[in-house]
TIZA-641567 format. One record per residue (C-alpha): residue in three letters; x, y, z. Coordinates in steps of 0.25 Angstrom, whole numbers, plus 5000, padded with zeros to 4 digits. Layout:
AlaXYZ ...
//
This chain:
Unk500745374331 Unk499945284321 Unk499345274308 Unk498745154300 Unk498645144288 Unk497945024278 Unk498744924270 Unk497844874259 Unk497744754247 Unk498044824232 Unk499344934233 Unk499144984249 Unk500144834253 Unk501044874243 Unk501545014249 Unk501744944262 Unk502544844257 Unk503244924247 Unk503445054255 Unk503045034271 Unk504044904271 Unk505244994265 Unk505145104274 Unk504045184266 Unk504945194256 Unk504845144239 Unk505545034238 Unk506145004227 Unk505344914215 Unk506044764215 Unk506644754229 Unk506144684241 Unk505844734254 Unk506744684262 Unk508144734251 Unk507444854251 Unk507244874268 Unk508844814269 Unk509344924256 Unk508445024264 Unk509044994279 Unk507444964282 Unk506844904293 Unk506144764288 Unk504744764292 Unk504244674306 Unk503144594310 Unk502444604321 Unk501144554328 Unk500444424334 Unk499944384322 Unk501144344317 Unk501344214323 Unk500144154314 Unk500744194305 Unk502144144307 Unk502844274308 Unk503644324319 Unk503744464325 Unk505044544319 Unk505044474307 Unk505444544296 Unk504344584285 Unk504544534272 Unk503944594259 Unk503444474254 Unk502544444269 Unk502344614267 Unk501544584253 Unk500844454258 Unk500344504271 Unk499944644267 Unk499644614254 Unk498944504252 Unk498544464265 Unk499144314267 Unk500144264277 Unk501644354276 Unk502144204274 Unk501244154262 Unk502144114254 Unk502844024261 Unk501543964266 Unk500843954252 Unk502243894247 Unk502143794260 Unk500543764255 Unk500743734242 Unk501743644244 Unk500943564253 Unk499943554240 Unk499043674244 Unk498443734231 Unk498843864227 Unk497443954231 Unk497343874246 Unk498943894248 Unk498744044247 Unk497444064254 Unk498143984267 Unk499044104268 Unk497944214266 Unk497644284279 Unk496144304281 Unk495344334270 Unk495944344257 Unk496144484251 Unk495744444237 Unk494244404244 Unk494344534250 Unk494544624237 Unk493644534230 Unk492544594238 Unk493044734234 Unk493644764247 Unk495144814250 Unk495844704260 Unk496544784271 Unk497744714274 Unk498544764284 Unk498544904293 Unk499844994294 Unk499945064306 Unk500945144307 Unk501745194320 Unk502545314323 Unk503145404334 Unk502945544336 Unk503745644329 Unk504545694341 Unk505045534343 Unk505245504328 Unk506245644329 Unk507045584340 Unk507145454334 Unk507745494323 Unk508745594328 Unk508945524341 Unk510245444343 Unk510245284342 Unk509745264356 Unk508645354354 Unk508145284342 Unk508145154348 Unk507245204359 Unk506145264349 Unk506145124341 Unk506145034352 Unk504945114357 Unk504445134342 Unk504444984341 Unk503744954354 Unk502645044352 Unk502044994340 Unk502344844344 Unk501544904359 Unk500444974348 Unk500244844340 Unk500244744351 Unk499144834357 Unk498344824344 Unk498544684344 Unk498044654357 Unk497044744360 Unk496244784345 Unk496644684334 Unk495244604331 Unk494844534317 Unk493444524313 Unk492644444304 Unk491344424300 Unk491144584297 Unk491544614312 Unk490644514319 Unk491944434322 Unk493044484330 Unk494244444336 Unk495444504344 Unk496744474336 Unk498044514345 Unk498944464334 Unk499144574322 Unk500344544309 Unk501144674310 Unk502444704299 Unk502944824304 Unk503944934298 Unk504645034303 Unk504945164296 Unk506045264298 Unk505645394290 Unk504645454285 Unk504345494269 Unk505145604269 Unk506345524276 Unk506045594290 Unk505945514303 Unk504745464305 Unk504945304313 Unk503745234312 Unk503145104310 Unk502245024299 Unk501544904306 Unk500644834296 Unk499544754303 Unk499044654295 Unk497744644292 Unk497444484295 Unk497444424312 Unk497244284315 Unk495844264322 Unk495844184335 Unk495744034331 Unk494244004333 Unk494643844332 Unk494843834316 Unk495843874309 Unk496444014312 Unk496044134303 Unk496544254299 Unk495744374298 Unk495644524296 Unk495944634308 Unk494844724312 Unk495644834307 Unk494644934312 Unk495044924327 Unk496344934324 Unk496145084316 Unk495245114328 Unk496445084337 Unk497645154329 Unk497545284338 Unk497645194350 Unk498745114344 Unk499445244340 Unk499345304354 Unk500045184360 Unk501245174351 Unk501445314353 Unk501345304367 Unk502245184371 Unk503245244361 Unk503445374366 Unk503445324382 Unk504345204380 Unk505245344372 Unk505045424380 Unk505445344392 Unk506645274387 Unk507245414383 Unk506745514395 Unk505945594385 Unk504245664386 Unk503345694377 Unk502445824373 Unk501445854365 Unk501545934351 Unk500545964343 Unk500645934329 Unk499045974325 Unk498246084333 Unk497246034341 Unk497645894339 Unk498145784349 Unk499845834350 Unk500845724348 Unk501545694362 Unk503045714357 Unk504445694364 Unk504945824369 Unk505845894364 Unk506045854352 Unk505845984344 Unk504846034336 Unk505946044324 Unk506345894324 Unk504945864323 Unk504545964311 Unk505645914305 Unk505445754305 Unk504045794303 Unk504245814287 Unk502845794281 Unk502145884293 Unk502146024286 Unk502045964272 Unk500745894278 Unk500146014285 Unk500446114272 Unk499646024264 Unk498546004274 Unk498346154276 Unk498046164262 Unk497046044263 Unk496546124276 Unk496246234267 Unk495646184255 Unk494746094265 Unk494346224271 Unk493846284257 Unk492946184254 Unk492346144267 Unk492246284272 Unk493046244286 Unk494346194291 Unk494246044291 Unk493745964304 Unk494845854312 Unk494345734302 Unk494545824289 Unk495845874295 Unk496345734298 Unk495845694282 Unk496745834277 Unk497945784285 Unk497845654279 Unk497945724266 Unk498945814267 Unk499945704272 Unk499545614260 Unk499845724249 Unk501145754256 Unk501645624258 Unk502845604252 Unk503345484243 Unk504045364248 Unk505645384251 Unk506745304249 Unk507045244263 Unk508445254272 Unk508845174281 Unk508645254295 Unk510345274298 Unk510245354286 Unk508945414289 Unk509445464303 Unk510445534296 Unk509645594288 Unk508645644300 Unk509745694308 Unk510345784297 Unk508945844292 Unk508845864308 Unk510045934311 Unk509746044298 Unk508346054304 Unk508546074319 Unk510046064322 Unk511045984327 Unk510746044344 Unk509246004342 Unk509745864338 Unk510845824347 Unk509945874359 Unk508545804355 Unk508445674365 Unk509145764375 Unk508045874375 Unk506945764374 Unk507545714386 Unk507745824394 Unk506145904389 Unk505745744393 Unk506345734406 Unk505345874412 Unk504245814406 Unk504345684412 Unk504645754425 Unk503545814425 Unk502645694420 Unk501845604430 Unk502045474426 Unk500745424431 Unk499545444423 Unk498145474431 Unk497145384424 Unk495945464429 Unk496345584423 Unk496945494410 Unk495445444409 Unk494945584410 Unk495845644397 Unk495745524389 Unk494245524389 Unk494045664388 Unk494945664374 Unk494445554368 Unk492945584372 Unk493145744366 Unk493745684351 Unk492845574351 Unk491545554359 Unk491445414358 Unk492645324360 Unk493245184360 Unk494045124371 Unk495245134360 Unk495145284360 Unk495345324375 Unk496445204373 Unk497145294363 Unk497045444371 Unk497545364384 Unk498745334377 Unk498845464372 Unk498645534386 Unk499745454392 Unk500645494381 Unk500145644383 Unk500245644399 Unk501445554401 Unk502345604391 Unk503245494389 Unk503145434401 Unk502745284403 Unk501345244408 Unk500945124415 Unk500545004405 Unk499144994402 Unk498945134408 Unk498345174394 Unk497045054394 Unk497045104408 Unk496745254407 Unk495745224394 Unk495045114406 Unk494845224414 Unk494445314404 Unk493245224399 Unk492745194413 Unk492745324420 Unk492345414409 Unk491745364398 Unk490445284394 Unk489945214382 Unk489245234371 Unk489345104363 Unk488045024367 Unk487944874366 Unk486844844357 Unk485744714361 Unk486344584355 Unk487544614350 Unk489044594357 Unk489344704367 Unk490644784359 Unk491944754363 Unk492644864373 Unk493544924362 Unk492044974353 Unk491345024365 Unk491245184363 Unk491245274375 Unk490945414376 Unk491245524388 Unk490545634396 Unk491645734395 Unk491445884391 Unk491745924379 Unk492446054377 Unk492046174368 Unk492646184354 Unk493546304354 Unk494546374343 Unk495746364343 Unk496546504336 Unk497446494325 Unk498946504324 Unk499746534312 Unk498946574303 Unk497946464306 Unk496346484307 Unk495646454323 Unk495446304323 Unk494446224333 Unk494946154343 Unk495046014340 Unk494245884349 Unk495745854355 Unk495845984360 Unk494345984367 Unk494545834370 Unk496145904379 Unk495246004384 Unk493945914389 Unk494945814395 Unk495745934403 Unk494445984409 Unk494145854416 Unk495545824420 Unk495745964426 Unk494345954434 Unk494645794438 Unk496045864444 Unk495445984452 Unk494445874460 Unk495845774461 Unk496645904468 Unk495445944476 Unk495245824481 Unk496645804484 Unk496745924491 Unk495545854499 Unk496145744502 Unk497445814507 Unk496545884518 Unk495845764523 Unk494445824516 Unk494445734504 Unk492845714498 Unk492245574500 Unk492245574484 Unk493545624480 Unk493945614465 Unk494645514461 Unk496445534463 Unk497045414457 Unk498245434449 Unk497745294443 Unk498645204434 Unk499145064435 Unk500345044443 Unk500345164453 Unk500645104465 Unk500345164479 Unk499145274477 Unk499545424479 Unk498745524488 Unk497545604485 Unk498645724484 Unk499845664476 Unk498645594466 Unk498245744462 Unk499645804462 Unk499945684452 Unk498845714444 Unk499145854443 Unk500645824441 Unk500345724429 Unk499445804421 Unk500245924422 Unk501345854419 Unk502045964409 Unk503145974401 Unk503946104397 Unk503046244394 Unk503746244381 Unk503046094376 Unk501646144381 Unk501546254371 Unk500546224359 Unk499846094365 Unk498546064359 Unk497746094373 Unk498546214376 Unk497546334380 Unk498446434372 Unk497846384361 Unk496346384364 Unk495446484358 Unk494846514371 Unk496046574378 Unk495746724379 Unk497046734370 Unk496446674358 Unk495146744362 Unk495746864361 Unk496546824347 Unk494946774339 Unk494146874345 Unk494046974335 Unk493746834324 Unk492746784334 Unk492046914333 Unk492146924318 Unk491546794317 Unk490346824325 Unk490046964318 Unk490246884306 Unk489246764312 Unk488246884315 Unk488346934300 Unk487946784296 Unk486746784304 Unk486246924301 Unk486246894285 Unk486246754287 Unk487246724275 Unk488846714279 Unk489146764265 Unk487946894263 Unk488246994252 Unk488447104263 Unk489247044271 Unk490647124271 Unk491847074262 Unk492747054274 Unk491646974281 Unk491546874269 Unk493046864270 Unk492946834284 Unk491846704281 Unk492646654272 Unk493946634280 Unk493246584290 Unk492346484281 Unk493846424281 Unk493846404295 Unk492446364300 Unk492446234309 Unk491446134307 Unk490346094317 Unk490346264322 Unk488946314317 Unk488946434308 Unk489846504318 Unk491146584309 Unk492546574314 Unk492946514328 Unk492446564340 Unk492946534353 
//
């Protein structure tokens, strides 16, 4: 997972240097970074990137405060001292000697056209709850394993950011060029505000690149920080990826989907780490969702309806900003495993502890029995397209990149794919079933591949109700539940042709224009038959796992309005809603004098619960 987060001019360099560097913690007023990380048992921060070596800088370096302040704070060299110190005893004058060590265009000539420098981006990466849980109650071996893999993922996510999205521009945009050499000082963090597990990492990119020499002297310039927010969910999806394969992998252990938020995308988590160990390193969740129910409520009075997915995203924001906690005083993480593993065992217990990595182990190996490894790119293209196509309607190459990492990490579960197999499926996806939309306009430069918008032909479902549970009102269903079910339908009608025409093929009657078979990805070796090509597609996508994990998925028919269940359950509501519709039309005021008291009761609950973009139509309908 990944956020970013802005690291401006004026106070905003300050927290990171003062809190980020110390292990979101308060340091103390008067001492330095570097007693305070060592009195604190903190890792130093680490630089990392390309960039570096223009600047003198080696990867793994040690972060000081001093280069923290310079480089994200003023925007000169991390070294400028030393170089202004060398200049002016050379005879330089004070004003040229600073100016040699300002990267880019100075931040005074940027705030002197009223204008806030942005100086650096902090994107911050973390695992899933389920690996942070056996991280920190894991034994030695077990942490090892999650670091190593923790480190290699964002270093796999960065590099990829680095060498396939960092441009600088000038000139308003009219100049551009790719810059594969970003200036990274990254932190690693143990805890969380509240002092619970939470392992994640704060990479500051800086804000400056050095543009390709263009026969003068080099220049340094600003990123296009634009691409890089349009290609955080991309970036995000492959750490999270190649860090819970290469986990997965190493310690025998699958993945399954839970769902945190209904009708939201569930989080692919390792199994069998229980429910309890996640609630309980999962501190500020409940506090989070208590606050946000009452800013649910209040939206709902004064709009007259429950709040759409943007103003629901806005709300959640929020309600985690209002219960954030302040800054604690950081431990050093023997201290803090301690800590975790006595506020477990008062939680769950001693049995549940001691057996964790076992029971993963053992829930893993039947899923991965039952796992094809393989991945059927024609089916792949299919589901990614369908997904993104249903949320979006017009898309980027970047956002089929980001749901094929995602589908691999659904469909595998922890197993390990071919290299590449990711650009492959999204290649697949663009030229089989996509076409464009972004037009190349007379006398000016065709767009590069990564801003052409494409757009699809697939059907799109009907909107349907979903029906509350505990105590909650019937909510829509949401575009990633339409976008599961448009992708199902044309997979389930691209497998009846594969099997029929399989079943062809074994009888010697095969059509001249069979479908097309192929379990297609790079590195399979000698091609299968008609027959074991369509057992493998059925044997990979119904690759299950145990009955109890498939309970209370996002796509699971159970929980559709439509069932004759839930029919059954809202028909007596349905049909108050359209005796109460008819009374509208007949005095054609919802609110007439006559109407009965219970009535007007009835328009006002369900006032609360009206959905946007419906018509006049009261209550759900099915």
């Amino acid at each position: 997972m990944l956020s970013v987060a802005k690291v401006q001019r004026r106070n905003a360099w300050r927290y990171y240097v003062r809190g980020v560097a110390y292990g979101d913690g308060l340091r103390p007023v008067g001492q330095s970074l570097k007693a305070a990380q060592e009195a604190a048992g903190l890792p130093p921060g680490r630089w990392w990137g390309r960039g570096l070596a223009a600047l003198g800088l080696n990867e793994g370096a040690e972060v000081s405060e001093r280069q923290m302040e310079l480089a994200f704070g003023q925007g000169r060299h991390p070294d400028a001292d030393r170089i202004e110190r060398r200049l002016l005893d050379d005879g330089a004058d004070p004003d040229t000697a600073r100016r040699a060590t300002v990267l880019g265009q100075p931040i005074e000539e940027i705030e002197a056209r009223q204008q806030a420098p942005l100086l650096a981006l902090n994107f911050t990466f973390r695992p899933q709850a389920s690996l942070t849980v056996l991280w920190a109650l894991g034994d030695a071996h077990t942490r090892r394993v999650i670091e190593g893999a923790h480190e290699r993922a964002v270093a796999q996510a960065l590099r990829w950011l680095e060498d396939d999205v960092a441009e600088t521009r000038w000139a308003s945009g009219r100049g551009r060029a790719r810059t594969p050499a970003l200036v990274v000082a990254a932190f690693r963090h143990f805890d969380n505000r509240d002092g619970f597990p939470l392992l994640h990492e704060h990479c500051l990119i800086l804000n400056r690149v050095q543009r390709p020499d263009t026969g003068g002297e080099p220049t340094w310039g600003a990123l296009d920080t634009t691409r890089l927010y349009q290609h955080v969910v991309a970036a995000g999806t492959l750490y999270t990826l190649a860090m819970t394969t290469e986990v997965c992998e190493e310690l025998g252990l699958a993945t399954v989907p839970r769902e945190v938020t209904p009708g939201l995308r569930p989080v692919m988590e390792i199994a069998g780490v229980d429910s309890e160990l996640i609630a309980w390193s999962a501190t500020r969740r409940q506090r989070i969702e208590d606050v946000l129910e009452g800013l649910t409520y209040t939206y709902a009075q004064q709009h007259g309806r429950l709040p759409g997915e943007t103003a629901r995203h806005g709300l959640g924001w929020q309600a985690a900003q209002d219960t954030r906690p302040e800054k604690k005083t950081p431990r050093p993480l023997e201290q803090l495993l301690a800590r975790w593993r006595a506020s477990a065992l008062a939680k769950v217990g001693k049995q549940m502890l001691d057996g964790l990595l076992h029971r993963c182990r053992a829930v893993g190996a039947a899923i991965r029995a039952r796992v094809d490894p393989h991945v059927d790119v024609t089916l792949a293209a299919v589901d990614v397209t369908a997904v993104v196509f249903t949320v979006r309607r017009n898309f980027a190459r970047r956002h089929l990149l980001a749901e094929a990492r995602r589908h691999l990490l659904e469909t595998l579960r922890g197993r390990a794919s071919a290299p590449g197999l990711d650009d492959h499926i999204t290649d697949r996806a663009l030229e089989d079933h996509t076409h464009r939309t972004t037009g190349i306009q007379p006398g000016r430069r065709a767009p590069a591949p990564d801003r052409i918008f494409c757009t699809a032909d697939f059907p799109e479902p009907e909107r349907w109700w979903i029906a509350g549970t505990d105590g909650k009102p019937p909510r829509e269903s949401s575009r990633y539940e339409r976008a599961r079910i448009a992708s199902l339908a044309v997979r389930n009608a691209i497998r009846s042709a594969r099997t029929e025409v399989a079943a062809c093929t074994d009888d010697h009657h095969a059509p001249a224009s069979a479908p097309p078979h192929a379990v297609d990805h790079p590195g399979r070796d000698a091609p299968l038959t008609p027959a074991q090509r369509a057992a493998a597609v059925h044997a990979h996508q119904q690759a299950a796992m145990p009955e109890e994990y498939l309970e209370g998925r996002t796509t699971d028919p159970g929980t559709w309005l439509r069932t004759p269940e839930n029919l059954d359950r809202l028909a007596a509501f349905t049909r108050a809603a359209d005796a109460r519709r008819r009374t509208y039309e007949d005095t054609e005021s919802p609110a007439a004098p006559d109407a009965p008291a219970a009535d007007r009761h009835h328009q006002e609950h369900e006032q609360q619960y009206r959905q946007p973009g419906h018509g006049q139509a009261p209550g759900p309908r099915p």
